[in-house]
C-alpha positions in Angstrom: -53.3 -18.1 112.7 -52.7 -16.2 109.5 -56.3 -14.2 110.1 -54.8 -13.5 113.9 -50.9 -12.6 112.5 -53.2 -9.8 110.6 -55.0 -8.8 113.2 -52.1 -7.9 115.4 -50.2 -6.4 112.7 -52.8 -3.8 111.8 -53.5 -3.3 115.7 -49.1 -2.3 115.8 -49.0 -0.3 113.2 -52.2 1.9 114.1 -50.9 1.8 117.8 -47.5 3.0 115.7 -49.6 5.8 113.7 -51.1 7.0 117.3 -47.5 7.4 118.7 -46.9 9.6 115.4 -49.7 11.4 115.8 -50.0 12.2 119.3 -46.5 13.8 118.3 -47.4 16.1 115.2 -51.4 16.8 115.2 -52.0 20.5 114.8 -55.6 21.7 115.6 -57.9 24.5 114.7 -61.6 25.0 115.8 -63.6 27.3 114.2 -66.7 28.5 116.0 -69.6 26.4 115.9 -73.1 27.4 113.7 -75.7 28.3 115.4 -78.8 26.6 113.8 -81.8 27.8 116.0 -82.6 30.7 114.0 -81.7 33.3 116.8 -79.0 35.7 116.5 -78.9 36.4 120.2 -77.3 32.9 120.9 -74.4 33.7 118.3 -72.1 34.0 121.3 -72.4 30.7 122.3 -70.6 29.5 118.9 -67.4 32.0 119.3 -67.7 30.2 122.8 -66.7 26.9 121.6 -63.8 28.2 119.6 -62.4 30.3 122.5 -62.8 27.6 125.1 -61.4 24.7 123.2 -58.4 26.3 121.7 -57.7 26.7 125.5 -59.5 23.0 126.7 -57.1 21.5 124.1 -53.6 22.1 125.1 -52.2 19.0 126.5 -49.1 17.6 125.5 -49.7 15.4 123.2 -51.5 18.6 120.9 -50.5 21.5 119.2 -53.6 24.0 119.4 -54.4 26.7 117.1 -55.5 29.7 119.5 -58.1 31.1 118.7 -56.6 34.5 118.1 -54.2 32.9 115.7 -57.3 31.8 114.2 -58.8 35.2 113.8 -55.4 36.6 112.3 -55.2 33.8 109.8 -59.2 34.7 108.6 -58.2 38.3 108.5 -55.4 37.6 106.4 -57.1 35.5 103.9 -60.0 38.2 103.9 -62.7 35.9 105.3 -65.3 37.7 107.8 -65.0 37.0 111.4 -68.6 37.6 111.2 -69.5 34.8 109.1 -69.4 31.0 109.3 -66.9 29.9 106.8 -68.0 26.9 104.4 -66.3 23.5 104.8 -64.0 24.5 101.8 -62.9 27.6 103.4 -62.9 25.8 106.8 -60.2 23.8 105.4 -58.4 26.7 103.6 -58.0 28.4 107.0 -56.9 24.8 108.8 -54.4 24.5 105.6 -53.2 28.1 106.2 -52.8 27.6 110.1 -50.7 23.8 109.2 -53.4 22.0 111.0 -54.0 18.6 110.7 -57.1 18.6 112.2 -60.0 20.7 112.6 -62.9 20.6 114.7 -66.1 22.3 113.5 -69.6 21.9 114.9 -73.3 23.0 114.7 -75.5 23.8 117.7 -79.2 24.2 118.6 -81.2 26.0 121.6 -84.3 26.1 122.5 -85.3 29.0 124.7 -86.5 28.7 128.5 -90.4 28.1 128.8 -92.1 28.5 132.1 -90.5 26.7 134.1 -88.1 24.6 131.7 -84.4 26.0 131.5 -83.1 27.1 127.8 -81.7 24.0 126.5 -78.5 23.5 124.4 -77.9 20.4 122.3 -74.4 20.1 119.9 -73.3 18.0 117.1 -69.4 18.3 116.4 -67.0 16.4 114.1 -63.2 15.9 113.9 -62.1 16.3 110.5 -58.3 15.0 108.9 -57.3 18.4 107.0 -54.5 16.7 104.8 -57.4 14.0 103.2 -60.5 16.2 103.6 -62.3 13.6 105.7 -63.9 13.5 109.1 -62.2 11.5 111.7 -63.1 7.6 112.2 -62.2 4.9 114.2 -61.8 0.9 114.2 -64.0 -1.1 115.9 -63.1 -4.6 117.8 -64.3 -6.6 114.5 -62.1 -4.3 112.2 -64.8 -2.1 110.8 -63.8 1.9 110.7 -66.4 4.1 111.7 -67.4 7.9 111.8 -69.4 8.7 115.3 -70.7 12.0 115.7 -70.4 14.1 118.7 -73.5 14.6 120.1 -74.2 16.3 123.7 -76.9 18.3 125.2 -77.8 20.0 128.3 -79.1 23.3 129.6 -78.0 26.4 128.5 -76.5 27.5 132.1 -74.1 24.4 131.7 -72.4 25.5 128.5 -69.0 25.1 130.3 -69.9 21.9 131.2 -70.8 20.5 127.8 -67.4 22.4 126.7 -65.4 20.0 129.0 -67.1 17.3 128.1 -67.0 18.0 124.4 -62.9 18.3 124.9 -62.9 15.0 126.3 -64.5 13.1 123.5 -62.5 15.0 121.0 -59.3 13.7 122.7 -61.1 10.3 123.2 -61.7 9.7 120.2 -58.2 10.6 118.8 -56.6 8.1 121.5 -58.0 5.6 123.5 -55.0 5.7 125.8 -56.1 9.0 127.1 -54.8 8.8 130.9 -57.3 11.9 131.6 -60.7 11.3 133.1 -63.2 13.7 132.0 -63.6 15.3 135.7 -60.2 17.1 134.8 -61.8 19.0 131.8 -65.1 19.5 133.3 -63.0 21.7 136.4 -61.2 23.1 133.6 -63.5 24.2 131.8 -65.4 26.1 134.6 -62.7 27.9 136.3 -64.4 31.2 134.7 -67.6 31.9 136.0 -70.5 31.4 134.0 -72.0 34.5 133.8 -68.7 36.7 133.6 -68.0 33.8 130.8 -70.9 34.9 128.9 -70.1 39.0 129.3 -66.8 38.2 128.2 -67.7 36.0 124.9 -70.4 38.4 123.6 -67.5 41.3 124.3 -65.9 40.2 121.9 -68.7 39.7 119.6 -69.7 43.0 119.7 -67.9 45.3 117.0 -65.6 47.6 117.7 -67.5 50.6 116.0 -70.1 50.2 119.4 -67.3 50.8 122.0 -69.9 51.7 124.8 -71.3 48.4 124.6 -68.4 46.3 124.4 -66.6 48.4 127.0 -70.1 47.6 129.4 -69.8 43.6 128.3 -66.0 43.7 129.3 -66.8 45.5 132.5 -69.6 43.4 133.6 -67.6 40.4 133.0 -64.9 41.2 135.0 -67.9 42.3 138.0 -69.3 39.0 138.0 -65.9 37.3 138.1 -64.8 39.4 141.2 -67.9 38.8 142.8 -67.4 35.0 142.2 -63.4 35.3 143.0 -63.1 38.0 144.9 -58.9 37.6 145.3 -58.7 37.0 141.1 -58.9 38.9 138.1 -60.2 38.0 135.2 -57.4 39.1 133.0 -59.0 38.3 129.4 -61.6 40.7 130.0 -59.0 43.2 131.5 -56.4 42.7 128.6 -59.5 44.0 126.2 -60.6 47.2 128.4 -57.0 47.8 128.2 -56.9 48.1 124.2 -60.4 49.5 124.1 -59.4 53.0 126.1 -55.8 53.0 124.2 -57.7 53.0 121.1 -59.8 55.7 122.6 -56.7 57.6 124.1 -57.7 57.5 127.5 -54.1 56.8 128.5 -54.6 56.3 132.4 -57.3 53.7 131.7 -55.6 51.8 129.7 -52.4 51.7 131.5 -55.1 50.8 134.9 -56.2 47.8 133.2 -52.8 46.7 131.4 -51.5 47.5 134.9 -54.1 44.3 136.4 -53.2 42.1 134.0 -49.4 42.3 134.4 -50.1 42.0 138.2 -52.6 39.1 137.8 -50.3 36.8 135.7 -46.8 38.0 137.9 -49.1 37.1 141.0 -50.4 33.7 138.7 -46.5 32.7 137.9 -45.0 33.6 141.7 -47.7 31.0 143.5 -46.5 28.5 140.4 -42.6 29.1 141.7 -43.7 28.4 145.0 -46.1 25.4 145.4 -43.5 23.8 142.7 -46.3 23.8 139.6 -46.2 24.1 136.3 -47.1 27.6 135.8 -50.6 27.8 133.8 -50.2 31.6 133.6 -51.7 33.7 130.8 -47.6 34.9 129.4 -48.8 36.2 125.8 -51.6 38.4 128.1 -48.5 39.6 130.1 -46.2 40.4 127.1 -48.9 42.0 125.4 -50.4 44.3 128.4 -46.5 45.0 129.3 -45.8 46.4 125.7 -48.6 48.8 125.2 -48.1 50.0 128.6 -44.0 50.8 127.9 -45.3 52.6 124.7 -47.9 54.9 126.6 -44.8 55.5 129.1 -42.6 56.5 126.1 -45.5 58.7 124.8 -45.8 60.6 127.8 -41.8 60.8 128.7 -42.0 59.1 131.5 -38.7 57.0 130.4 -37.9 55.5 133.5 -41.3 53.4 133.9 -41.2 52.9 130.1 -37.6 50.7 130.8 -39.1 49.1 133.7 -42.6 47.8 132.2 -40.7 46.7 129.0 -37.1 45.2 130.5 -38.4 41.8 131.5 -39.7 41.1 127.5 -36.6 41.7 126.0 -35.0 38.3 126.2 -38.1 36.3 126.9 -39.7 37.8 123.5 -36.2 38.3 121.4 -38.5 40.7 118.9 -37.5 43.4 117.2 -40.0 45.7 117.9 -39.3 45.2 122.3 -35.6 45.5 121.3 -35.8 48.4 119.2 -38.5 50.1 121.6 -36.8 49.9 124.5 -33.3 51.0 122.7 -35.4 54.2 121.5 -36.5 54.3 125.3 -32.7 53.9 126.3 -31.3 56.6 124.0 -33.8 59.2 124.4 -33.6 58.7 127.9 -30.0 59.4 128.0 -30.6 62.5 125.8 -32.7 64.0 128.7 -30.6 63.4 131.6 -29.1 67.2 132.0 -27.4 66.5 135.8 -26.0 63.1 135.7 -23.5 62.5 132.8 -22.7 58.8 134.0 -26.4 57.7 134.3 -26.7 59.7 131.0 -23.6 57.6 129.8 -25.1 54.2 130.6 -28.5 54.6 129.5 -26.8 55.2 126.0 -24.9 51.9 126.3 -27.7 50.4 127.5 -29.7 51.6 124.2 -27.1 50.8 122.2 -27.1 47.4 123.5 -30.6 47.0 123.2 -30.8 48.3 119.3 -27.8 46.2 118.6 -29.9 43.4 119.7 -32.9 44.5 117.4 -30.6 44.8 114.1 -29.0 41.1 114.7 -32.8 39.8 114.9 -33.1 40.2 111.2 -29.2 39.3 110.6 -29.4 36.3 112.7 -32.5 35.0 111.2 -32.1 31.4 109.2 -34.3 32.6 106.4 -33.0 35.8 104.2 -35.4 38.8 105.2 -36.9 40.9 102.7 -36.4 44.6 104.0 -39.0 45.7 106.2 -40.3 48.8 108.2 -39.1 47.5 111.3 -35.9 46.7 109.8 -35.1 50.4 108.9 -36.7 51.9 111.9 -34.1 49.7 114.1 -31.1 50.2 111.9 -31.8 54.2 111.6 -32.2 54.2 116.0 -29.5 52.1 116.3 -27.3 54.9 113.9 -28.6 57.8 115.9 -27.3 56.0 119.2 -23.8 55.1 117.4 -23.6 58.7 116.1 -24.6 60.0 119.7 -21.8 57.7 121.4 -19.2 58.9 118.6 -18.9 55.9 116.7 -19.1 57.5 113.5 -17.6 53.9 111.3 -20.2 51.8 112.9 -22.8 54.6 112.4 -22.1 54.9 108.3 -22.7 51.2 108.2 -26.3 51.5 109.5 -27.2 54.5 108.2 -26.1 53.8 104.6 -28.3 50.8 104.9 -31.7 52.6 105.6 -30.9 55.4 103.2 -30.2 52.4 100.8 -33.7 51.2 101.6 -35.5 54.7 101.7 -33.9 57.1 99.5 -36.5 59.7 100.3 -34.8 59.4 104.1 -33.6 63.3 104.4 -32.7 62.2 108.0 -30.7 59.6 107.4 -28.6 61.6 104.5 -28.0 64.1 107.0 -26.9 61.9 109.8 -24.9 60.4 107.3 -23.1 62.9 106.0 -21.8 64.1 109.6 -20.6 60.3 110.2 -18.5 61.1 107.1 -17.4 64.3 108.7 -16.5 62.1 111.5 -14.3 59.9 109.7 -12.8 61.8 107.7 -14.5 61.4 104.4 -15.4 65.1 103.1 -16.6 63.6 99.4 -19.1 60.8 100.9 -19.8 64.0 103.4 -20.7 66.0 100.8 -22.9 63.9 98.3 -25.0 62.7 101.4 -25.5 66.4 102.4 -26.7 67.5 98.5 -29.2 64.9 99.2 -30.1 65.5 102.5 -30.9 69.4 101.9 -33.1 68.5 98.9 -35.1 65.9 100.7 -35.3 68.2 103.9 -36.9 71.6 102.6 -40.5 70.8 104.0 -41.0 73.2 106.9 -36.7 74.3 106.6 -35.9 71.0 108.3 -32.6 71.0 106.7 -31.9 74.4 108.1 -33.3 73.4 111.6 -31.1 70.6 111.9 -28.5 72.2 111.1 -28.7 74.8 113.4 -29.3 71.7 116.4 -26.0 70.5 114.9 -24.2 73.3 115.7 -25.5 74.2 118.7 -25.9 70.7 120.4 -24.5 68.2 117.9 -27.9 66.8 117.5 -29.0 66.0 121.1 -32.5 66.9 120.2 -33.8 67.8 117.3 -33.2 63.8 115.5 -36.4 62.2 117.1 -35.8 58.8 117.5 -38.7 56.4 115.5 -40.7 54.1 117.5 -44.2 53.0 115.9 -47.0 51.5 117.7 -47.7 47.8 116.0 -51.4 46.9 115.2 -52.5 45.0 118.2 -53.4 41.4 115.7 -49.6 42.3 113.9 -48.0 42.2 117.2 -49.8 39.0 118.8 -49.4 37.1 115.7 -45.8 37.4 116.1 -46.0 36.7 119.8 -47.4 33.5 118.9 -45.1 32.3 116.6 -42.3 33.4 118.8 -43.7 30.8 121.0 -44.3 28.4 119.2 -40.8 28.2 117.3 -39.0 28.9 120.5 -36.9 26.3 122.0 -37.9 25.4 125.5 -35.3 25.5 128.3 -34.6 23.5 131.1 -36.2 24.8 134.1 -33.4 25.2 137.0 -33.6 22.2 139.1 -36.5 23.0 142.1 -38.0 21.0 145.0 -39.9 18.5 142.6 -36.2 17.4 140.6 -34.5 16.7 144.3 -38.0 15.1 145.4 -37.8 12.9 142.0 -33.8 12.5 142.9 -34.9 11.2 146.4 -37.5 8.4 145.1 -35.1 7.6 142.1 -32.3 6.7 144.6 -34.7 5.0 147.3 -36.4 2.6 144.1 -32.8 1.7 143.4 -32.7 0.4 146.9 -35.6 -1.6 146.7 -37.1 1.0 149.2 -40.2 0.7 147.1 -43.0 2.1 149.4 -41.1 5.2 150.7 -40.5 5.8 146.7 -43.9 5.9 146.3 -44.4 7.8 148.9 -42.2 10.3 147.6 -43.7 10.2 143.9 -47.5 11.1 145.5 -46.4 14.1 147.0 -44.5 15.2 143.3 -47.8 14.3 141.8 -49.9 16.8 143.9 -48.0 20.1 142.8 -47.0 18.5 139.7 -49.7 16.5 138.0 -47.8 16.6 134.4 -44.7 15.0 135.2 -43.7 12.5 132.9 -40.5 10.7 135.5 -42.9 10.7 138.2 -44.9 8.2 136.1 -42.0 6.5 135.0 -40.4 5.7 138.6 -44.1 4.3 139.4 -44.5 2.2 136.5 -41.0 0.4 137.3 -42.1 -0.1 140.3 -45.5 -1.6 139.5 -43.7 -3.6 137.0 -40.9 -4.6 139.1 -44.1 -5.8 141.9 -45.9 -7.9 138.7 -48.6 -5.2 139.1 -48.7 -5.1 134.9 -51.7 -3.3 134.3 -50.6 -1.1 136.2 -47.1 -0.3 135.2 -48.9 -0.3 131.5 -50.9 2.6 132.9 -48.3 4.4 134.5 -45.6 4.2 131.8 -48.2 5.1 129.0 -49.2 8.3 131.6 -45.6 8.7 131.2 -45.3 8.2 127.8 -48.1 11.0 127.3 -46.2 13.4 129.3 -42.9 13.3 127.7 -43.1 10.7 124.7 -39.3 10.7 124.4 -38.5 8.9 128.1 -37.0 6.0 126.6 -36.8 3.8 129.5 -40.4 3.7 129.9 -40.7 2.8 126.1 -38.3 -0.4 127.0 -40.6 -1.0 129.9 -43.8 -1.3 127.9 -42.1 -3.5 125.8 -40.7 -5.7 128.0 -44.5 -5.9 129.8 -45.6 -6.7 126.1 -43.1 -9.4 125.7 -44.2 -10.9 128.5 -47.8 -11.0 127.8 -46.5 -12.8 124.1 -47.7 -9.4 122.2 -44.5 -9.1 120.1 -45.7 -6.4 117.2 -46.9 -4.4 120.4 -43.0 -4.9 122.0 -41.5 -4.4 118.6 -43.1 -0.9 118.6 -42.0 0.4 121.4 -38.2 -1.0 121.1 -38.5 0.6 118.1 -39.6 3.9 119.5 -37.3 3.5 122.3 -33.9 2.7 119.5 -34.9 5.7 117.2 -35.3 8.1 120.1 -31.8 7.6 121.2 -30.2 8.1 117.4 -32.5 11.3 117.5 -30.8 12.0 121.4 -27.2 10.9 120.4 -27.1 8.5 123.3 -26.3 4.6 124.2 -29.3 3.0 125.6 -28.1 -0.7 126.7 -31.8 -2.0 128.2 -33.5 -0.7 124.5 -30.3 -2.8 122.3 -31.3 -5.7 125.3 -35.0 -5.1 124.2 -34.2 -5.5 120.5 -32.2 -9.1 120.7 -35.7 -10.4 122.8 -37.9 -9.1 120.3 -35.7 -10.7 117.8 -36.0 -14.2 119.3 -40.1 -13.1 119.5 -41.9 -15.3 117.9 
């Protein structure tokens, strides 16, 4: 009995480790080695990386992407050219807060005849925080490390990919309520060939523009030809960068221009089949940005505003805020014939740069000064000075000339805020400094001469910079990963889940069930569908099958507390009380952490008390 007591109490507190887990793993996967011996397959590791940071992203799993993978080498200097050791494997996983990370090695052996090129893999799961690989208990108690090992033909990469995702999220929880046919469709929604094109793209260095631009554009070919309604936006979002880098203006803004369509078109079916949009948003916000800053470049303010308007409070950065602000204020400074759209587009700006400044003033950590900081505050001080709010405009401006005493353009502005207010000593002091920072070229006198002609309406440019492309994603990612997710406005699957919810009250089981197939069709990841279905099967005796269900449930949205009390009530009932302990307890400290009265999990605690 003892040797059995033992048993079960190692089997809770693992089961109690998995539901702390599933919570708080972090994964990075690095591309895999290629150990044939030929250079020409090197793609085929950067595949791994790039499809399983993508393969990955259930619920239960926060993914390192593997962009935010190539930042993080970048920043700590290590070649995305080379294969990093396991030390520096685990420096980058450290860096990126992983707590795992999944590396692997891979062989090929080219067609013959008429044999296919073969692929065969070997990957491992390694725990960052103790510098082991993975390992898992066995019925008799013994722990184990098992290898990954898969192999196929080359033409079936995706395939192996899929299959490689499931064993990796096998063999981190049994309980996985996934069957490997959903990663195997998942993992060929981009067609092979075009998948290919695409992956050695972005092998290809930058430096050989021609070829990479060809690799990009072939892969975006073969996907048309394979999906002739789609596009493949990955490949377009590179074009995109590749002919702004080049200055071909009109080519980039063509192939940002498809990917903001492909992902508005992606996010519009989502809205209305009632799914859970799978849309590619960073692409968006990134294809929408460069495209407002070629806009700006060119003048053409209007279609700058529009492009850029939808990421201001979706993104909340800086660098859209203070963007579109410049936009704003500039745009305002054009308009000759209409003084009241000229009128609002400065509020608007204003509005916009106001938002950009509170960024860094809102922000819970203290912010060393920064470019972006200064650029925003001086735009934002143009656009008060502009709107003849000389107090609000001193405050800004003394700020960045704080920061950059060598600003001859903020001195100046400054010094006619002072005028402005009244303060003819401040006036003067910033104006000595101003017209001995300003002699390059006779700026001083220039603006001087704009001030009394126009009272600066066009000689103070307004600064805007264009952010390295890795600078700007890197910051898009952690926007999104720090920011709080809303509630989505109730839809047709909350009054379809409404409708079963009131009819399983009832007793109206089969029409409840009904009900909860349909939700399930357009909305395969919802955690209260499961739930409804496993209090049903529980409420029929069906056990295994509620224990299915409200685990599903469970993986979905691990912080339903009802179906916690219903696994632990099914436990109770099968005599498994450290199994019915766990979950009481999960479903108790989830309701501190809520704020809220749960009456069936205090119900759950006195049986488990009385457990035995």
């Amino acid at each position: 009995m003892r040797k059995i007591f033992f048993i079960f109490l190692f089997l809770s507190i693992s089961f109690s480790s998995a539901i702390a887990q599933n919570n708080s793993d972090r994964v990075l996967i690095l591309p895999f080695e290629n150990t044939s011996g030929k250079p020409e397959f090197n793609w085929v590791g950067e595949s791994f990386a790039d499809s399983l940071s993508d393969l990955l992203k259930v619920p239960s799993l926060n993914v390192v992407s593997n962009e935010e993978r190539k930042i993080i080498q970048q920043r700590l200097g290590v070649p995305l050219t080379n294969l990093p050791s396991l030390a520096t494997s685990l420096r980058l996983a450290r860096e990126a807060r992983a707590t795992l990370l999944i590396a692997g090695k891979y062989n090929i052996v080219p067609a013959q005849g008429e044999t296919a090129a073969s692929l065969s893999i070997v990957a491992r799961i390694i725990r960052v925080n103790e510098g082991r690989f993975l390992n898992e208990e066995l019925p008799d108690g013994r722990r184990i490390t098992r290898d990954i090992n898969l192999k196929d033909a080359l033409a079936n990469l995706q395939t192996i990919e899929g299959q490689l995702t499931f064993q990796i999220l096998y063999q981190r929880d049994k309980n996985l309520p996934f069957a490997q046919k959903y990663f195997l469709e998942a993992a060929n929604k981009v067609p092979a060939r075009a998948f290919e094109a695409y992956i050695k793209g972005l092998l290809t260095s930058e430096s050989e523009a021609q070829t990479r631009e060809n690799y990009f554009k072939n892969a975006m070919r073969l996907y048309a030809e394979a999906k002739p309604e789609e596009t493949y936006t990955d490949a377009a979002l590179e074009l995109g960068h590749l002919y702004l880098n080049q200055r071909q203006n009109q080519n980039a803004v063509d192939y940002f221009g498809r990917v903001i369509e492909s992902v508005t078109k992606c996010q519009e079916e989502a809205k209305r089949e009632n799914k859970v949009p799978q849309c590619k948003d960073e692409s968006f916000a990134e294809a929408a940005f460069y495209t407002g800053l070629i806009y700006w470049a060119q003048e053409n303010y209007e279609q700058a505003l529009a492009v850029l308007r939808p990421l201001a409070d979706d993104l909340k950065l800086t660098s859209v805020y203070n963007t579109l602000g410049a936009i704003a204020v500039q745009a305002a400074r054009a308009e000759k014939n209409n003084k009241g759209k000229s009128a609002a587009l400065l509020t608007e700006g204003i509005e916009f740069l106001k938002s950009a400044t509170e960024v860094f003033k809102n922000s819970e950590k203290p912010l060393e000064p920064t470019p972006d900081e200064t650029i925003a505050r001086f735009n934002y001080g143009v656009a008060l000075f502009l709107n003849n709010n000389f107090a609000e405009a001193v405050q800004q401006l003394q700020s960045v000339a704080e920061k950059n005493q060598r600003d001859g353009e903020a001195y100046f502005l400054l010094a006619k805020a002072f005028e402005g207010i009244g303060d003819t000593a401040k006036a003067k002091d910033a104006d000595d400094k101003s017209r001995r920072l300003l002699t390059e070229n006779n700026k001083y006198a220039k603006l001087e001469t704009d001030w009394k002609n126009s009272h600066l309406k066009d000689v103070v440019n307004l600064r805007v910079e264009q952010p390295p492309r890795k600078d700007f994603v890197s910051v898009v990612l952690i926007k999104n990963k720090t920011a709080v997710q809303t509630q989505m406005p109730i839809n047709e699957t909350e009054a379809l889940l409404d409708e079963a919810d009131k009819l399983y009250k009832a007793g109206r089981d089969d029409e409840a069930m009904g009900i909860l197939r349909r939700v399930l069709v357009s909305e395969p990841m919802s955690g209260k569908a499961y739930l409804l279905l496993g209090n049903i099967h529980l409420r029929r005796g069906d056990l295994e099958q509620a224990v299915s269900s409200l685990r599903t449930a469970l993986f979905w949205d691990n912080r339903l507390i009802k179906a916690h009390v219903g696994l632990g009530r099914i436990f109770l009932e099968k005599k498994d009380c450290l199994a019915a302990q766990s979950y009481m307890r999960a479903a108790l400290e989830i309701a501190r952490e809520l704020n809220v009265e749960e009456p069936d999990a205090i119900a759950l605690q006195r049986l488990v008390e009385r457990c035995k």
